[in-house]
N, C-alpha and C positions, 0 to 999 in steps of 0.2 A: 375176117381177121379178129381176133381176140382182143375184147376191150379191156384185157388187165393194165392196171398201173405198172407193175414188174413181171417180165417176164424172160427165163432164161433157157434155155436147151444146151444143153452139153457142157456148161460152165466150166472149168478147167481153170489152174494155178497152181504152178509148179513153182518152187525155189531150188537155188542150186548151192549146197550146206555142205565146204568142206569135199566139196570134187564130187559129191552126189545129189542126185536128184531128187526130193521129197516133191511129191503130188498131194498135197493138201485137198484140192476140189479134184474130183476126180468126174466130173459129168454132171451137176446139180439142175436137176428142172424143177422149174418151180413158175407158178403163177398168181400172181394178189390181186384181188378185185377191186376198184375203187371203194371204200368204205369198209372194207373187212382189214381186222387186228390178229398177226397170225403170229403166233410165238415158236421160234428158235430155239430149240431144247441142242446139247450135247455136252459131253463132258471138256473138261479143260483142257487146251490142245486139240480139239476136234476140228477148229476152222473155223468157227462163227463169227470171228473177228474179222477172218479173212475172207468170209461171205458178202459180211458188209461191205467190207472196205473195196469189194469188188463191186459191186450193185450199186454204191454210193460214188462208184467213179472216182473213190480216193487214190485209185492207182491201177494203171493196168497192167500188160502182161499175161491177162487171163485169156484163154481158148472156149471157142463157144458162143452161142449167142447169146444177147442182153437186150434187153430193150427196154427202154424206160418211157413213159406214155406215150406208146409207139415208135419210139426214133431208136435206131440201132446205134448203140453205142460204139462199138466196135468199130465201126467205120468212120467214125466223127474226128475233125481235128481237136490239138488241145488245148484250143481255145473253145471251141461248140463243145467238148466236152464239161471244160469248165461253167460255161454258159448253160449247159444243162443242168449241172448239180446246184446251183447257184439259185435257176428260177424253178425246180421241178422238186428236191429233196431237201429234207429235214434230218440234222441229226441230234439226239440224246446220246449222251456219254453217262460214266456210269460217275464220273468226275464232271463237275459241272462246268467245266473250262471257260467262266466267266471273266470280262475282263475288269481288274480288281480297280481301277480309277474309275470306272463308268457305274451311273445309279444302274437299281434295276429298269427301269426304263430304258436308260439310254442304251443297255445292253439289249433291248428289244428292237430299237431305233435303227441301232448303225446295220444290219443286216437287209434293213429296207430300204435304206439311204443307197448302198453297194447296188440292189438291185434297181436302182433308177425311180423309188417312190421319192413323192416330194417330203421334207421334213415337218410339214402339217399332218399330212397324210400317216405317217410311219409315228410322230406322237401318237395318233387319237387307234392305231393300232393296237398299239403299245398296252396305251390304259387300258384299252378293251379286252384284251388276252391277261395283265397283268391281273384285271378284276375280277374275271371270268374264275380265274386261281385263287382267288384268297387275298390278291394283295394290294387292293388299292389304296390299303393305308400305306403302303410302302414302296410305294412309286421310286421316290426320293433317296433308296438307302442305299447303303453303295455292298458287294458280297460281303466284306467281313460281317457287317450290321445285322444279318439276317442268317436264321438256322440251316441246319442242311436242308430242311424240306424244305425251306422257300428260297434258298436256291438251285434246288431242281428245279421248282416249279417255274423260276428266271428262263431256265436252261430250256425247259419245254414250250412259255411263249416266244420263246426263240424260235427255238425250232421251228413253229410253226407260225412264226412273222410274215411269212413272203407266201402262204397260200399252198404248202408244195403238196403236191400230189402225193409224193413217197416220203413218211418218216420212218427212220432208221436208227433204232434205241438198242445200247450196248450196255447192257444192266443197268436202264434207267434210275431203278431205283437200292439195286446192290449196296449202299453204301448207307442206307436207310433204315430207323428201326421197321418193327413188320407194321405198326400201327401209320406209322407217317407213310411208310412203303404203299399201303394199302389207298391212303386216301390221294397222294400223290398220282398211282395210277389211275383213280377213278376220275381223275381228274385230267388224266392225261385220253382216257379211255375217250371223255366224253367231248372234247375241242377235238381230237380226231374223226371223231363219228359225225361231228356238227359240220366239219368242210369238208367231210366224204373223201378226206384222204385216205391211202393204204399204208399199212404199219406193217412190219417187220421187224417184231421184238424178240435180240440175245436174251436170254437168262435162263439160271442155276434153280428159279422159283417154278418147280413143278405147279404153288396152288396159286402162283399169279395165270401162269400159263394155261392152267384149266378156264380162267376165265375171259380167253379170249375167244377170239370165232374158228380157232384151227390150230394146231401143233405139230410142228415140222418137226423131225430128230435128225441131225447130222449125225452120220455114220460110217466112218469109212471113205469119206468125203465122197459121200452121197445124202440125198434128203429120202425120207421116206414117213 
């Protein structure tokens, strides 16, 4: 059996728009290795959101197989489901949907607290990913206090607070000049590389996407 992080056969998601039926995935296979960052290339409307938001078990509906570090998704209740996404993936947005009373710490915190780490434990996290970024002078600052780029870079030890196998970024850095853009992925590139997670990253950046280990194009909701 296939040691990928994500793996999918036939994926399918349809919506019903107005008494018709649009087929968005139309059969997507695809497979991520433990440690490999693969970018999701396609035009706007293509599905990439609704790639994720299938793979990320933000919602189903979808036809086809899933599997996320071996466990069939598809057949899972949705509570195992949720307990999947919870202890197994990571997500970036292209919006940092931080929450605006909590320091940047504590926004690293409470996602490890949900998964059952002790509140010792999920501080010395916290600092550790937050440092790892750039920002151990700024532990203590709450979103407004800090730029876009540091908080992405909140939004990314988030993400990858609780260890998860699959991170799943939605124009991580879209919202970024190309200088902060650049240094923010390289940063994001290398906490991913270090816990041997698998990434699957949206975006519109052909020369970010060059610099990952692989490039997916949706088309046609198909990957090729």
């Amino acid at each position: 059996m296939s040691d990928a992080v994500v793996q999918t056969t036939g994926l399918t998601r349809s919506f019903e728009q107005g008494g018709v039926r649009i087929d968005v995935l139309r059969g997507v296979d695809l497979a991520i290795q433990p440690g490999e960052i693969v970018a999701l290339l396609g035009p706007s409307g293509s599905g990439k959101s609704t790639l994720l938001q299938a793979v990320g078990l933000l919602e189903g509906g979808f036809g086809g197989s899933l599997r996320i570090a071996g466990v069939e998704a598809g057949s899972l209740s949705a509570d195992d489901r949720t307990a999947l996404r919870r202890d197994r993936i990571g997500f970036v947005y292209q919006f940092h949907h931080l929450l605006p009373d909590f320091t940047a710490q504590e926004n690293v915190i409470l996602p490890q607290l949900v998964a059952g780490v002790s509140e010792a434990d999920a501080a010395n996290r916290a600092t550790e990913l937050l440092t790892a970024l750039g920002l151990g002078e700024r532990l203590n600052h709450r979103p407004s206090q800090l730029s876009g780029g540091e908080q992405q870079r909140v939004a990314v030890a988030r993400a990858l607070s609780n260890r998860p196998a699959l991170v799943l970024a939605d124009e991580p850095t879209g919202n970024l000049d190309e200088a902060t853009a650049d240094r923010v992925f390289d940063e994001f590139v290398s906490l991913v590389r270090g816990q041997t997670s698998a990434a699957l990253v949206a975006t519109h950046n052909e020369r970010l996407a060059a610099r990952m280990d692989r490039v997916l194009r949706l088309h046609e909701g198909r990957v090729g």
